[in-house]
C-alpha positions as CSV (number, residue, x, y, z in Angstrom):
1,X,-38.2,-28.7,-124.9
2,X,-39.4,-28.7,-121.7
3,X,-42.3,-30.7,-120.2
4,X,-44.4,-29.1,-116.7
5,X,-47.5,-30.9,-115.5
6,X,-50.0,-29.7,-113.1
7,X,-50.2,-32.5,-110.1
8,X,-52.6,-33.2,-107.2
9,X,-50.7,-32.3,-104.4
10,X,-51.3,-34.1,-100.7
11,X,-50.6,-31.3,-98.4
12,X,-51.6,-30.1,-95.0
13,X,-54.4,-28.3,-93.6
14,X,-53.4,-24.9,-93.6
15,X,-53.6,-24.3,-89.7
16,X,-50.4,-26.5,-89.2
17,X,-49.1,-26.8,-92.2
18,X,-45.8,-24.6,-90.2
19,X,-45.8,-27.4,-88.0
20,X,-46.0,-30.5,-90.9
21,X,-42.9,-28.5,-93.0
22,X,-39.5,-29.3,-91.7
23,X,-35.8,-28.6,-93.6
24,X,-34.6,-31.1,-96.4
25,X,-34.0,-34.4,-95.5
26,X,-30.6,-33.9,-96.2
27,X,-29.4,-30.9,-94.4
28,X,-30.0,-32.0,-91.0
29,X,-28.1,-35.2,-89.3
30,X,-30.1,-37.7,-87.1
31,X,-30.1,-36.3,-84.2
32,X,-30.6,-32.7,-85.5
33,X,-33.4,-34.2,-87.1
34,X,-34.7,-36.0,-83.8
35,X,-34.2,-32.7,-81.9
36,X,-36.2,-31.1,-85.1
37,X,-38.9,-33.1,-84.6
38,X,-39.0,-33.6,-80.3
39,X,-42.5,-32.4,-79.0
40,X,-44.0,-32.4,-82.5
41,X,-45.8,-35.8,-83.9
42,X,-46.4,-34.4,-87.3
43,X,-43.2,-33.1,-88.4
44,X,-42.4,-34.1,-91.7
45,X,-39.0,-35.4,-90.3
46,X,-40.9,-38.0,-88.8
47,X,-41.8,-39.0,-92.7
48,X,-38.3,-38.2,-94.7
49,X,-35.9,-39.4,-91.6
50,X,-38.3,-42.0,-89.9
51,X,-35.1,-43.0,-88.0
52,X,-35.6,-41.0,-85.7
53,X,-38.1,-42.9,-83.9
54,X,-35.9,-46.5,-84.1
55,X,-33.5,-47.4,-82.2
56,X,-30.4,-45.9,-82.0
57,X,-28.4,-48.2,-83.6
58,X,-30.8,-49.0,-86.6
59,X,-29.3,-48.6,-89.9
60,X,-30.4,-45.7,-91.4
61,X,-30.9,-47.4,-94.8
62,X,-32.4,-50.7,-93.5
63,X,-36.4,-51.8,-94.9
64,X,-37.4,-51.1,-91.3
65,X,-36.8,-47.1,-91.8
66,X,-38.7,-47.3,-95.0
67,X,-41.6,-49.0,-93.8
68,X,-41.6,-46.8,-90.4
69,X,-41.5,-43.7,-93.3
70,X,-44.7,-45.1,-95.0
71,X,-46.5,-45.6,-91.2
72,X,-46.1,-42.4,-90.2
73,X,-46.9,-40.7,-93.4
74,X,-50.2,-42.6,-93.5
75,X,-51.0,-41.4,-89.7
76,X,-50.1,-38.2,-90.6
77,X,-52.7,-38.5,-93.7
78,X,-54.7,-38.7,-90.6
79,X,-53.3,-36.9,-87.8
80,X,-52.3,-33.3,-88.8
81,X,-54.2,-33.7,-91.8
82,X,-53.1,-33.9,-95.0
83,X,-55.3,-33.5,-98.0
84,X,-55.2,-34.0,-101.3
85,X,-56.5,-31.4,-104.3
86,X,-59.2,-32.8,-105.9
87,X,-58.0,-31.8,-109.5
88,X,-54.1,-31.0,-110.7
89,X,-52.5,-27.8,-110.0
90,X,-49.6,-26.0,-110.3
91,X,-48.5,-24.0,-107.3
92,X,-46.7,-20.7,-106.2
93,X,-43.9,-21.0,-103.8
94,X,-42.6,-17.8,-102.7
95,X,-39.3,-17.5,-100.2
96,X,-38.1,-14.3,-98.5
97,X,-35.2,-14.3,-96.6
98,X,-34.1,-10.3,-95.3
99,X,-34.2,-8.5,-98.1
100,X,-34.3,-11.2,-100.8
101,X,-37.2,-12.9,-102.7
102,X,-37.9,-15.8,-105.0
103,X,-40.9,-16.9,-106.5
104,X,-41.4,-20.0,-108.2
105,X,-43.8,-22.7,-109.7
106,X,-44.2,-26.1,-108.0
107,X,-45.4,-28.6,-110.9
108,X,-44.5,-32.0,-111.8
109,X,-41.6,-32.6,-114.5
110,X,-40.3,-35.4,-116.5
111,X,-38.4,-38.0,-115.9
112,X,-37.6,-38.4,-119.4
113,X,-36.7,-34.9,-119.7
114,X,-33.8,-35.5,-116.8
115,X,-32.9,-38.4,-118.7
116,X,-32.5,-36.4,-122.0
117,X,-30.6,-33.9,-120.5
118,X,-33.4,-31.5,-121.4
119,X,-32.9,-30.9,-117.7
120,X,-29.1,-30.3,-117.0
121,X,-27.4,-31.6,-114.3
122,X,-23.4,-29.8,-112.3
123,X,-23.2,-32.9,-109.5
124,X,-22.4,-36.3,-109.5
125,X,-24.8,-38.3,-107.1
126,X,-23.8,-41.1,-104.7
127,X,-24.8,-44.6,-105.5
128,X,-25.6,-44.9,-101.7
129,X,-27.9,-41.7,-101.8
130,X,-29.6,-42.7,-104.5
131,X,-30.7,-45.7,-103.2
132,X,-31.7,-44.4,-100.1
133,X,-34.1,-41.9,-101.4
134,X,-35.2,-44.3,-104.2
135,X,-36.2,-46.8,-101.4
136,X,-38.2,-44.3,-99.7
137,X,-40.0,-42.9,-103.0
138,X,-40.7,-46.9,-104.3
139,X,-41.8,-47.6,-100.5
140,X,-44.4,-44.6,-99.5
141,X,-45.2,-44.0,-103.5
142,X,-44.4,-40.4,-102.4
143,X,-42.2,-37.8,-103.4
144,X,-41.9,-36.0,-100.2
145,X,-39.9,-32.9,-101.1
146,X,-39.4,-31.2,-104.1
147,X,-36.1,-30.6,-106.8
148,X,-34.9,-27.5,-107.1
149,X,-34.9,-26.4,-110.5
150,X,-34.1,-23.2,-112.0
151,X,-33.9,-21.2,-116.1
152,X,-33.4,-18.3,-117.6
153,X,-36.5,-16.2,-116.6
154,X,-39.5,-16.0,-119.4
155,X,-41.4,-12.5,-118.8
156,X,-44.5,-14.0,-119.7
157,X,-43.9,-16.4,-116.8
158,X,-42.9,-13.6,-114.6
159,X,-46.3,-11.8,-115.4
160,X,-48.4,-14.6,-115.0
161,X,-46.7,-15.6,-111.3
162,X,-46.7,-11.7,-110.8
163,X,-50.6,-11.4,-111.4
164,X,-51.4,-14.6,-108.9
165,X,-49.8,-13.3,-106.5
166,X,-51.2,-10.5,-106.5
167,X,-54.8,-11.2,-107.0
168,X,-55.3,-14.4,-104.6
169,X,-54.9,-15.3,-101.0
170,X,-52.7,-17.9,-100.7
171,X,-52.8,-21.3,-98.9
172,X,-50.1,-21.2,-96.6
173,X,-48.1,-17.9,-95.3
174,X,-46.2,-18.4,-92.2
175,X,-42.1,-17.7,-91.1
176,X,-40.3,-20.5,-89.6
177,X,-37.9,-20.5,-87.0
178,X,-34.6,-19.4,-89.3
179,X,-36.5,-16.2,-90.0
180,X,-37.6,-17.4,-94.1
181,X,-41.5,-16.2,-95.1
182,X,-42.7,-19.3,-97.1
183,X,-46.1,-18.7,-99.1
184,X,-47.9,-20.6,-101.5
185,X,-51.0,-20.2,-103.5
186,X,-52.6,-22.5,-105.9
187,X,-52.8,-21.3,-109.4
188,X,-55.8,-20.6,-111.2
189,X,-56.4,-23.2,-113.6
190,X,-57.0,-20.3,-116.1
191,X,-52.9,-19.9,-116.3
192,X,-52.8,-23.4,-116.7
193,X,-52.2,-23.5,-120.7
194,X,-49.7,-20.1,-120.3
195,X,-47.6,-21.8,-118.0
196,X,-47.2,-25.3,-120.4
197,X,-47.0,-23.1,-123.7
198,X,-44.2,-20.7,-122.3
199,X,-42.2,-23.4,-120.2
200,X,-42.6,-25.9,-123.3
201,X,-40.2,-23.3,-125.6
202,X,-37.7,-23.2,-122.7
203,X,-34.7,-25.3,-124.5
204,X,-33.5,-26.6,-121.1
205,X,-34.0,-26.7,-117.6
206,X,-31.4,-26.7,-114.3
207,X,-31.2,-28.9,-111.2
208,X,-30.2,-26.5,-108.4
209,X,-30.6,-28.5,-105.9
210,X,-31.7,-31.6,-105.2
211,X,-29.6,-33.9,-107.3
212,X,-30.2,-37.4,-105.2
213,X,-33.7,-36.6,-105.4
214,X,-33.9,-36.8,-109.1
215,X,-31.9,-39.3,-110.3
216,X,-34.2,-41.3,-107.6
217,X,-37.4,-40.4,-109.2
218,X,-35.8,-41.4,-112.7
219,X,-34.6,-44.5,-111.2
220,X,-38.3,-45.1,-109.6
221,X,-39.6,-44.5,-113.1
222,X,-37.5,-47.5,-114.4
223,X,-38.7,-49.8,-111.9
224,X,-42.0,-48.7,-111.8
225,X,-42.3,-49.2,-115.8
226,X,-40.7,-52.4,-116.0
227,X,-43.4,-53.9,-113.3
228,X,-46.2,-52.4,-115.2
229,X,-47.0,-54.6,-117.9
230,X,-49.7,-51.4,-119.1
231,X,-47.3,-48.5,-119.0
232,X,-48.4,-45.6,-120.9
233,X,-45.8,-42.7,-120.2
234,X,-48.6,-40.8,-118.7
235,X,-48.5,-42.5,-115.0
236,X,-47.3,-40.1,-112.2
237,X,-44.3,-42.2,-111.7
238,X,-43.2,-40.7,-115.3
239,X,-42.9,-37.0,-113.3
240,X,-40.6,-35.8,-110.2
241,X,-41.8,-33.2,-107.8
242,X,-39.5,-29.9,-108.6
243,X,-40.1,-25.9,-108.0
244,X,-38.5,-24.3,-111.2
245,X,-37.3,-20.6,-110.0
246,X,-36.0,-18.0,-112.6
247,X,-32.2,-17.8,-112.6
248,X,-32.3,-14.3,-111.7
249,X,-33.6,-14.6,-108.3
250,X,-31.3,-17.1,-107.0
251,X,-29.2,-16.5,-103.9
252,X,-26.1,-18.6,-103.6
253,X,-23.7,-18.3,-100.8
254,X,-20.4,-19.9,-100.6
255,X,-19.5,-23.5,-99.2
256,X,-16.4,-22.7,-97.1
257,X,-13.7,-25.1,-96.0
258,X,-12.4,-26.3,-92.9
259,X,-9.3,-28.5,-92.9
260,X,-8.2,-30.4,-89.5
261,X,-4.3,-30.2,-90.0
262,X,-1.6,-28.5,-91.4
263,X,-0.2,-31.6,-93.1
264,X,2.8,-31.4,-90.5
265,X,3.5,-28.0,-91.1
266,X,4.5,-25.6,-88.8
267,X,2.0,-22.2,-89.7
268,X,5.2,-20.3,-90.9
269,X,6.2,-23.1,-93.0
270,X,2.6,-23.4,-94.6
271,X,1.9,-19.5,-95.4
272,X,5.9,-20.0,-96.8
273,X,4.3,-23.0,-99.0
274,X,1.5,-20.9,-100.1
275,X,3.3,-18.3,-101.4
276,X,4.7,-20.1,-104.2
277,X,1.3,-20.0,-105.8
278,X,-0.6,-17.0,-103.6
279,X,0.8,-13.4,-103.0
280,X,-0.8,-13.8,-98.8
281,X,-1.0,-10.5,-97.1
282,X,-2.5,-9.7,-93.6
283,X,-6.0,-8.1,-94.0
284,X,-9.2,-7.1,-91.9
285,X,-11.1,-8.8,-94.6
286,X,-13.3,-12.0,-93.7
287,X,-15.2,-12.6,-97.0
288,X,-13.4,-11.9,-100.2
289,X,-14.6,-9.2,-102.8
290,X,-14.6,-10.7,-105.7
291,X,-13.5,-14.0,-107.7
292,X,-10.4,-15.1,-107.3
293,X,-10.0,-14.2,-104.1
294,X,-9.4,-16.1,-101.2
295,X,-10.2,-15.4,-97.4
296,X,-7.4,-17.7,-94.7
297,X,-8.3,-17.9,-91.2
298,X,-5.0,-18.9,-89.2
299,X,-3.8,-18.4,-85.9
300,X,-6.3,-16.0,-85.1
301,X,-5.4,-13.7,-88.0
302,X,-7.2,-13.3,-91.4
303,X,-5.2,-13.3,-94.6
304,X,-5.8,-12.1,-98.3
305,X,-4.8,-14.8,-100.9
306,X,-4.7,-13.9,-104.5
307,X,-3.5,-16.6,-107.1
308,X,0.4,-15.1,-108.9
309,X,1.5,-16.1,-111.9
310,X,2.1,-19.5,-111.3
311,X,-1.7,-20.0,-111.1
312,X,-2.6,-21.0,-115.1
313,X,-6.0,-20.7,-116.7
314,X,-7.1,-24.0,-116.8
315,X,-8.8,-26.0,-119.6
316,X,-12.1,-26.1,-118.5
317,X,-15.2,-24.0,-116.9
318,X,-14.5,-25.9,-113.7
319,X,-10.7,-25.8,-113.2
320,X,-11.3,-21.8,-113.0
321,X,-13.6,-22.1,-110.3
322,X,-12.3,-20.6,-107.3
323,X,-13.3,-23.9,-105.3
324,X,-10.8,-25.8,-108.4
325,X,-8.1,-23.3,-108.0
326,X,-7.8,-23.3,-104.3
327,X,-7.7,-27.1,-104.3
328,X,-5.2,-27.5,-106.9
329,X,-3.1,-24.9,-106.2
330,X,-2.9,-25.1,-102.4
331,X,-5.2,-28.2,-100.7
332,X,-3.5,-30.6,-103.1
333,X,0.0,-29.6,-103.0
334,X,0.5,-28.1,-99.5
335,X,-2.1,-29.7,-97.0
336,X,-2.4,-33.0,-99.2
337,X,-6.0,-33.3,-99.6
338,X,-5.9,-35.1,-102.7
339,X,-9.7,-36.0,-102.7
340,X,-12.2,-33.6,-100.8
341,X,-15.2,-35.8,-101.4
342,X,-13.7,-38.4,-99.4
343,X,-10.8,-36.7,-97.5
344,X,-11.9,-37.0,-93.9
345,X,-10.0,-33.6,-92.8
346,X,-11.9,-31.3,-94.6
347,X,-15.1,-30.2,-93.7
348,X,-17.5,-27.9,-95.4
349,X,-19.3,-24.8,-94.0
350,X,-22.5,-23.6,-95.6
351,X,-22.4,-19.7,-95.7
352,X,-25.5,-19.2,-93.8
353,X,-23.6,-19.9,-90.9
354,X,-21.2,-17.6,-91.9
355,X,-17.1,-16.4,-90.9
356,X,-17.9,-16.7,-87.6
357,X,-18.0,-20.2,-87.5
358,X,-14.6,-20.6,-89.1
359,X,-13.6,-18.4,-86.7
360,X,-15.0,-20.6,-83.9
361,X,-13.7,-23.9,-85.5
362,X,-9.8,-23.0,-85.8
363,X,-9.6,-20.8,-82.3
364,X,-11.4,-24.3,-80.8
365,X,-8.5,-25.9,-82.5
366,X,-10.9,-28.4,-84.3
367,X,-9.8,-27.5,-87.6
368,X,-6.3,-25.8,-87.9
369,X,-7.2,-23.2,-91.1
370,X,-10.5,-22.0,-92.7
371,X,-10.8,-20.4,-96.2
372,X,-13.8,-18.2,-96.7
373,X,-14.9,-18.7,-100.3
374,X,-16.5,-15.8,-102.8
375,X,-19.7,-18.0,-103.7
376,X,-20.4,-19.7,-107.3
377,X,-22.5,-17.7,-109.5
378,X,-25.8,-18.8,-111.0
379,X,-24.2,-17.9,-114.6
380,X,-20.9,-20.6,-113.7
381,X,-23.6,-23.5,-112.9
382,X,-25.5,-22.9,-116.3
383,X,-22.4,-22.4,-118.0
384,X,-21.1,-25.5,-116.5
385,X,-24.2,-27.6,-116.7
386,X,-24.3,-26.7,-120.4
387,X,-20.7,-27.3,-121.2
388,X,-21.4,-31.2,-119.9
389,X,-19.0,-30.1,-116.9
390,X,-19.6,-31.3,-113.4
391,X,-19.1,-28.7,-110.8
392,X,-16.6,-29.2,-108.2
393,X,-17.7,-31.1,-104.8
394,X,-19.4,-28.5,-102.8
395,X,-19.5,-25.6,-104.6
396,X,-22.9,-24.3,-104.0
397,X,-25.0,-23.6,-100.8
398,X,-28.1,-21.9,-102.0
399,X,-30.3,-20.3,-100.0
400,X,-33.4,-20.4,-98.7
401,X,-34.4,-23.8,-98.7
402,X,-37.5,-25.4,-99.2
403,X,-39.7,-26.9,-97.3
404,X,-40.6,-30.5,-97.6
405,X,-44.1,-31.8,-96.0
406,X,-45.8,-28.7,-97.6
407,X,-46.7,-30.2,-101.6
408,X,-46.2,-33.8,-102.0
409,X,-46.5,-36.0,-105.4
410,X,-48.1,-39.2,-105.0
411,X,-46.6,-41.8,-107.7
């Protein structure tokens, strides 16, 4: 069963904490993250992509970025300030975005759990990823910005984060610059026990988001343990920063594709091609309506693709994605995109940024064709995380995001 702990977080001051929280390390590239971070010394950028103040042509996973990430999170200590909590906590994180909301607890969890598979995994992580993140946990002894974890909602739970909410002021309540409200209180230590009992009979917990981040703070455990000669199981290395959010509330949008080339087809030729696996019909459609269902951006024109017979149920809880079944049945065999983790003419488009931006990619004549996805539900990745399935590479763009700089776990 699952394992929460309550954690003194180092966090900022609340009159800039909006100015300390920047976007995951990992969404942004180096110089989004430079232009982030321009006019503002404590961004948290300046701690998770430290980079950005080296030269240009430093290697981003070289000791020098590591140790430029522990300088600056120890003048920001000083600078912005950050402060720790006297005692452990668990805290409330609370997103809105428009018209949606999600609410969840930031706490501590094991490492042993992940290792277990208590906590269930859909990715597969890159070596080079880990490493990278694993360097800069093991060199600041920080865990910068938390997992995202998610379960099948407990109503106890639900009441508990219900009645904090309700009945304290929180900590930190401001909307950054994509429009998301992020507020956090800290928890009563009275709910404390409720919060440990009711998460403790939850069989299993799900990574979200946030894979790299805790297969490095498992791998951190490992070298942490084997260099202290007076391990316990009890030292904060043994926990990873997450915020567990019930399944319920969880927004995910689709992760469109982009693909450079026709594979030396002429556009006729290739809607010809596609038709042996995809009745394609003209539509005023942009986004598709359902599963199985398949939005084509071509030559200024949007088509409806939906699989025909030739399209067979596959074995597994993956292969009947849609993201499986458009790259078997038509990125494979027509445009030749045998791998799209490493298949350099495909690119990947977030739905935040939505059909426009497919739109502006093929009529710029970067890409040549863009397939607007109908997004992964929260039921597939459960189901696939508890089948032992992986999902498909880029599958899931959830949104909002959280914040890093805001709750940080010293190790």
């Amino acid at each position: 069963m699952a394992v929460i702990r309550p954690f003194q977080a180092v966090r900022p001051v609340e009159k800039v904490a909006h100015l300390v929280a920047s976007v995951p390390y990992d969404v942004v590239n180096k110089q989004e993250a430079a232009n982030l971070a321009k006019g503002n010394p404590i961004s948290f950028l300046r701690v998770t992509r430290a980079e950005i103040e080296l030269k240009p042509s430093t290697n981003p996973y070289s000791p020098e970025v590591y140790e430029k990430a522990k300088e600056n999170f120890e003048r920001l200590k000083k600078e912005a300030p950050l402060v720790q909590d006297t005692i452990p906590h668990f805290y409330i994180y609370r997103l809105i975005m428009g018209s949606h909301i999600q609410t969840g607890i930031a706490a501590t969890f094991s490492t042993e759990d992940y290792e277990n598979n208590v906590i269930k995994k859909h990715e597969k992580t890159r070596k080079e990823k880990e490493d990278d993140r694993t360097n800069h946990i093991i060199t600041t002894s920080a865990q910068t910005g938390p997992v995202f974890l998610t379960y099948r909602g407990v109503d106890e739970i639900n009441k508990a984060v219900k009645e904090i909410t309700e009945k304290n002021q929180p900590i930190y309540d401001f909307r950054t610059d994509d429009g998301i409200q992020h507020t956090i209180w800290i928890v009563p230590q009275a709910y404390d026990d409720i919060i440990i009992f009711e998460i403790g009979k939850v069989k299993n917990l799900y990574i979200a988001d946030g894979h790299h981040r805790a297969a490095s703070a498992w791998r951190t455990q490992k070298i942490r343990r084997q260099n202290n000669v007076r391990h316990t199981g009890s030292e904060e290395y043994n926990f990873f920063l997450a915020v567990l959010f019930p399944a319920e509330q969880l927004k995910i949008l689709p992760y469109n594709r982009a693909v450079h080339d026709l594979n030396k087809l002429s556009a006729d030729k290739f809607i010809n091609e596609i038709k042996n696996n995809f009745d394609v019909q003209e539509t005023e459609l942009k986004t598709p309506a359902g599963k199985k269902n398949f939005c084509m951006y071509l030559k200024n024109k949007w088509y409806l693709l939906k699989p025909n017979e030739n399209v067979k149920a596959g074995k597994s809880i993956g292969e009947n994605l849609d993201v499986s079944i458009l790259q078997n049945y038509l990125l494979d065999p027509v445009l030749g995109i045998k791998d799209p983790r490493t298949d350099s003419r495909i690119d990947f488009i977030g739905g935040i940024r939505g059909t426009e931006e497919l739109e502006k990619l093929v009529n710029s004549k970067k890409s040549a064709v863009a397939f607007s996805m109908y997004p992964v539900t929260v039921d597939d990745l459960i189901n696939i995380s508890d089948a032992g399935e992986t999902m498909p590479p880029k599958s899931t763009w959830f949104e909002p995001k959280l914040r890093d700089g805001l709750l940080i776990h010293i190790i």
